[in-house]
C-alpha positions as CSV (number, residue, x, y, z in Angstrom):
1,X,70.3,23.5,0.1
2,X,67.8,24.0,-2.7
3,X,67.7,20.2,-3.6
4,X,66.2,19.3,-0.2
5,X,63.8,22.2,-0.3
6,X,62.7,20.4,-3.9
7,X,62.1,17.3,-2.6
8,X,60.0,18.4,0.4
9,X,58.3,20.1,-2.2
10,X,57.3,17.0,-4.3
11,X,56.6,15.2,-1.1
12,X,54.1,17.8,0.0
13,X,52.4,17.8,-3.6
14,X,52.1,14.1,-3.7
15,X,50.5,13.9,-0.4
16,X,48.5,17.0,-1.3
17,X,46.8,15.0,-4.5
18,X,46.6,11.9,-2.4
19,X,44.5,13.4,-0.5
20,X,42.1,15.5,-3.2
21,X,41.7,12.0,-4.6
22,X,40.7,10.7,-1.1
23,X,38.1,13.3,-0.2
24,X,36.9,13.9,-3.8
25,X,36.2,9.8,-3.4
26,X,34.7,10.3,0.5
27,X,32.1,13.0,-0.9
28,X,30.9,10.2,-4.2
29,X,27.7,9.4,-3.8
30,X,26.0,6.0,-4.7
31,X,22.7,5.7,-6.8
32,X,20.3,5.0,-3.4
33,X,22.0,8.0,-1.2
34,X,21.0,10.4,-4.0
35,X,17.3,9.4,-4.6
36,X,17.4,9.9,-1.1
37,X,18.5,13.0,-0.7
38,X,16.9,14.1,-3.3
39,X,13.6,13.2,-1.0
40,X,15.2,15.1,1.8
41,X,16.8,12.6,3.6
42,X,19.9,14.9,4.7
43,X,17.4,16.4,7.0
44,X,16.0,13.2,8.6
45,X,18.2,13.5,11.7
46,X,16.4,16.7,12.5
47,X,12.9,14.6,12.5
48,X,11.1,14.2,16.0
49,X,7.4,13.0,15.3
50,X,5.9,12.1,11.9
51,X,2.3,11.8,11.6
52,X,0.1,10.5,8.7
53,X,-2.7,8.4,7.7
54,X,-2.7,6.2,5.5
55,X,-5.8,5.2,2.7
56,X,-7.0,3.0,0.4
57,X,-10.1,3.5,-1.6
58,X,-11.5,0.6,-3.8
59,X,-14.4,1.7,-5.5
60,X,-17.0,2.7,-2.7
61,X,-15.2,1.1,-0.1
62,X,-12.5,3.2,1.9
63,X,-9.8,2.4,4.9
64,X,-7.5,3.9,6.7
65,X,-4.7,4.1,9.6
66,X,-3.2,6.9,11.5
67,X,-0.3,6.7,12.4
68,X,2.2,8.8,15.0
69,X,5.8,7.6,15.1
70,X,8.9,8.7,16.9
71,X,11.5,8.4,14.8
72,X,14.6,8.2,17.4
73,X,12.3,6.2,20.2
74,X,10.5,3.9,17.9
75,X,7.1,5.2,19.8
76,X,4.5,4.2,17.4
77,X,0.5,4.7,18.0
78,X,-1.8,3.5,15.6
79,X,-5.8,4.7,15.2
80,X,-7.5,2.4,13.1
81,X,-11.3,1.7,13.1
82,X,-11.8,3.2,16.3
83,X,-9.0,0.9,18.0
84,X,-6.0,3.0,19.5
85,X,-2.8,0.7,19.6
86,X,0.5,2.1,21.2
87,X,4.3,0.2,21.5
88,X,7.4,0.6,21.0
89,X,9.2,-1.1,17.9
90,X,12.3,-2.4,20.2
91,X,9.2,-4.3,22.2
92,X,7.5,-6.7,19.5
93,X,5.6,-9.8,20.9
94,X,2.8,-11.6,19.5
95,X,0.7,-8.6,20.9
96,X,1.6,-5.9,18.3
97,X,3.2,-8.3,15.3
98,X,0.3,-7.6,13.6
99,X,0.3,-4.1,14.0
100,X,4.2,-3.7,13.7
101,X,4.0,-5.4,10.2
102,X,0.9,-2.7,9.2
103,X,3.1,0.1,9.9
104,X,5.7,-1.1,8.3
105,X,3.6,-1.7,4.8
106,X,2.2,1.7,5.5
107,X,5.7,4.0,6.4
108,X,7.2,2.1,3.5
109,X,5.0,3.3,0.8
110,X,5.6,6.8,2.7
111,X,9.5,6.8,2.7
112,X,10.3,4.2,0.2
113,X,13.0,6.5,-1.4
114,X,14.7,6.8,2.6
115,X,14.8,2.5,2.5
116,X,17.2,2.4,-0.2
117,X,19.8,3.7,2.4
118,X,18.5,2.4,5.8
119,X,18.0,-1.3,5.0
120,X,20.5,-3.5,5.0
121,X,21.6,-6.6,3.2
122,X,19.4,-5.6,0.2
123,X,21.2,-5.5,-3.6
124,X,20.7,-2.2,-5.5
125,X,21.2,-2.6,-9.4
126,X,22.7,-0.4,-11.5
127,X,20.8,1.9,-13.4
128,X,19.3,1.8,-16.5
129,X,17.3,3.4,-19.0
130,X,13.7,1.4,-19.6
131,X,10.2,2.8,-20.4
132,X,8.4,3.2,-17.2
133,X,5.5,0.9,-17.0
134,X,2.4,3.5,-16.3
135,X,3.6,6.8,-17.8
136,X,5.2,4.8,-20.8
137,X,8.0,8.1,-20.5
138,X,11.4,6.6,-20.9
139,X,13.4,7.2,-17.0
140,X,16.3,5.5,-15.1
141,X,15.3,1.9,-13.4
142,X,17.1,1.0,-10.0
143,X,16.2,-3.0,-8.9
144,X,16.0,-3.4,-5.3
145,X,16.3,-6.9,-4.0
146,X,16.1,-7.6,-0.1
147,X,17.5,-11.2,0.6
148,X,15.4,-14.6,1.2
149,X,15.7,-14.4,4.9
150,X,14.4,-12.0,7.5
151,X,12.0,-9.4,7.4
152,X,8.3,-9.7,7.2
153,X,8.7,-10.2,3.2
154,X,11.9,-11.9,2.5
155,X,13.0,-12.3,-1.0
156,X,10.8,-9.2,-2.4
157,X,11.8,-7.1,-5.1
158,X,11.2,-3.0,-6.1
159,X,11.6,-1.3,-9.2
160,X,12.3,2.4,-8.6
161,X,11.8,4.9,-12.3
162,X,12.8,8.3,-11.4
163,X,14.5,11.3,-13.3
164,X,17.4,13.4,-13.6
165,X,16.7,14.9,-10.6
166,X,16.3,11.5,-8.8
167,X,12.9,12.0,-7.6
168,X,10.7,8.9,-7.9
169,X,8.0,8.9,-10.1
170,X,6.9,5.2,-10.5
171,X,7.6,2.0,-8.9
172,X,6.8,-1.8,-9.1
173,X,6.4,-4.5,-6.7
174,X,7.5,-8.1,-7.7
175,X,6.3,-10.6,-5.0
176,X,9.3,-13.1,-4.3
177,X,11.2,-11.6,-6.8
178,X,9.2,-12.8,-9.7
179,X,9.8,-11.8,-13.7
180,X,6.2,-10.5,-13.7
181,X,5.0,-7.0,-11.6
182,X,3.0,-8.0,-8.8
183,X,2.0,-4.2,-8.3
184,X,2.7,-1.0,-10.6
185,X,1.8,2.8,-9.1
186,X,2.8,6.4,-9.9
187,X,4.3,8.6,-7.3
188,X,3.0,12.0,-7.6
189,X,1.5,15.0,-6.0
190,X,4.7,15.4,-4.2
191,X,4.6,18.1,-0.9
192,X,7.9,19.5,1.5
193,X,7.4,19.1,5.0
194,X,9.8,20.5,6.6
195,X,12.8,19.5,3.7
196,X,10.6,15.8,3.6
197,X,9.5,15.2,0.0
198,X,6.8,12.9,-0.5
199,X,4.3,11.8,-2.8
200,X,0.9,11.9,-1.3
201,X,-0.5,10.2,-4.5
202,X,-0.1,6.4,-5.6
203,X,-2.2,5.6,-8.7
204,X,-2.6,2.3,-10.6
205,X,-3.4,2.4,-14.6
206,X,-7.3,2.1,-15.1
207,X,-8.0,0.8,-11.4
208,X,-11.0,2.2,-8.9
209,X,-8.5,1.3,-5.9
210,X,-7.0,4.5,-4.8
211,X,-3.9,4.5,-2.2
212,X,-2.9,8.1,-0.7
213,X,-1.7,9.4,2.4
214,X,-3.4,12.2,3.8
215,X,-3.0,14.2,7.9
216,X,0.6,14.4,6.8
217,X,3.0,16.5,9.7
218,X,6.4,16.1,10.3
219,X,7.6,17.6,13.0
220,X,11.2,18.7,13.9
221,X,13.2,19.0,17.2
């Protein structure tokens, strides 16, 4: 009776690793879903209404666009110049194109980090160690890549630099992919709202243009 009893045993202990293995696999996270989190995205679901206005100062000049955007109806509204634009992102028509691919530019600088989870069909390097090209401190380098068709800029490529605690602190735009940066900034002056991280600030190296976010509120169910 006791060699049954032993083999049940084993049985149970086998399965019992099997599945350790398969929910100490499950819980792995990938490069993008920790820069993410890291920038609160775990509490994104919890998100009703984000509001923020975006600006660019380039030396006297300035510009700007408020925006109010529903995450889980797509319910955007847009003040700019005096001009109040509202529709819904499931609705686009040659009407709000314009608009649409405005508030995409602008959201994207705001929740960059969140994109390296939401969009699909992009390619996510590995990372590696490289000098970042502002603060010339050496951090990890991700290479996002979104593919040559669809979306408003097909083919475009981002270079994330963040630290060991996988918050952002530079980036670089390369048009199309190119060899050469199209676009370098910091990401800094970083605030919570609400378990939402982001970097308010944007600098380029020995530039008068300015790009910053300001009116920031994010607002929870």
């Amino acid at each position: 009776m006791k060699y049954p009893i032993y083999i049940i045993f084993i049985a149970f202990s086998i399965l019992s690793c099997k599945n350790e293995k398969k929910d100490s696999g499950e819980m792995q996270l990938t490069i993008a879903q920790k820069i993410a989190n890291a920038h609160g995205f775990q509490n994104w679901d919890k998100v009703y209404q984000i509001n923020f206005t975006f600006n660019v100062d380039r030396d006297s000049s300035h510009f700007e666009r408020t925006w109010q955007w529903e995450p889980k109806t797509n319910n955007v509204i847009m003040i700019s110049k005096g001009d109040t634009i509202v529709y819904n992102r499931s609705q686009i028509d040659s009407t709000n194109l314009n608009t649409d691919k405005a508030f995409i530019n602008d959201k994207y600088w705001l929740l960059a980090p969140f994109n390296l989870v939401w969009d699909k069909g992009t390619t996510i390097s590995d990372p590696i160690k490289e000098e970042a090209p502002i603060g010339k401190k050496e951090l990890y380098k991700i290479m996002l890549t979104y593919p040559t068709e669809g979306g408003y800029t097909p083919g475009d490529a981002y270079d994330f630099y963040y630290g060991d605690d996988f918050i952002i602190k530079e980036w670089t735009f390369r048009r199309s992919n190119s060899s050469e940066p199209t676009l370098s900034t910091t990401w800094e002056d970083y605030k919570d709202y609400n378990g939402i991280k982001i970097a308010l600030k944007h600098n380029r190296l020995e530039t008068n243009r300015k790009l910053y976010f300001s009116n920031v509120k994010v607002t929870l169910e």
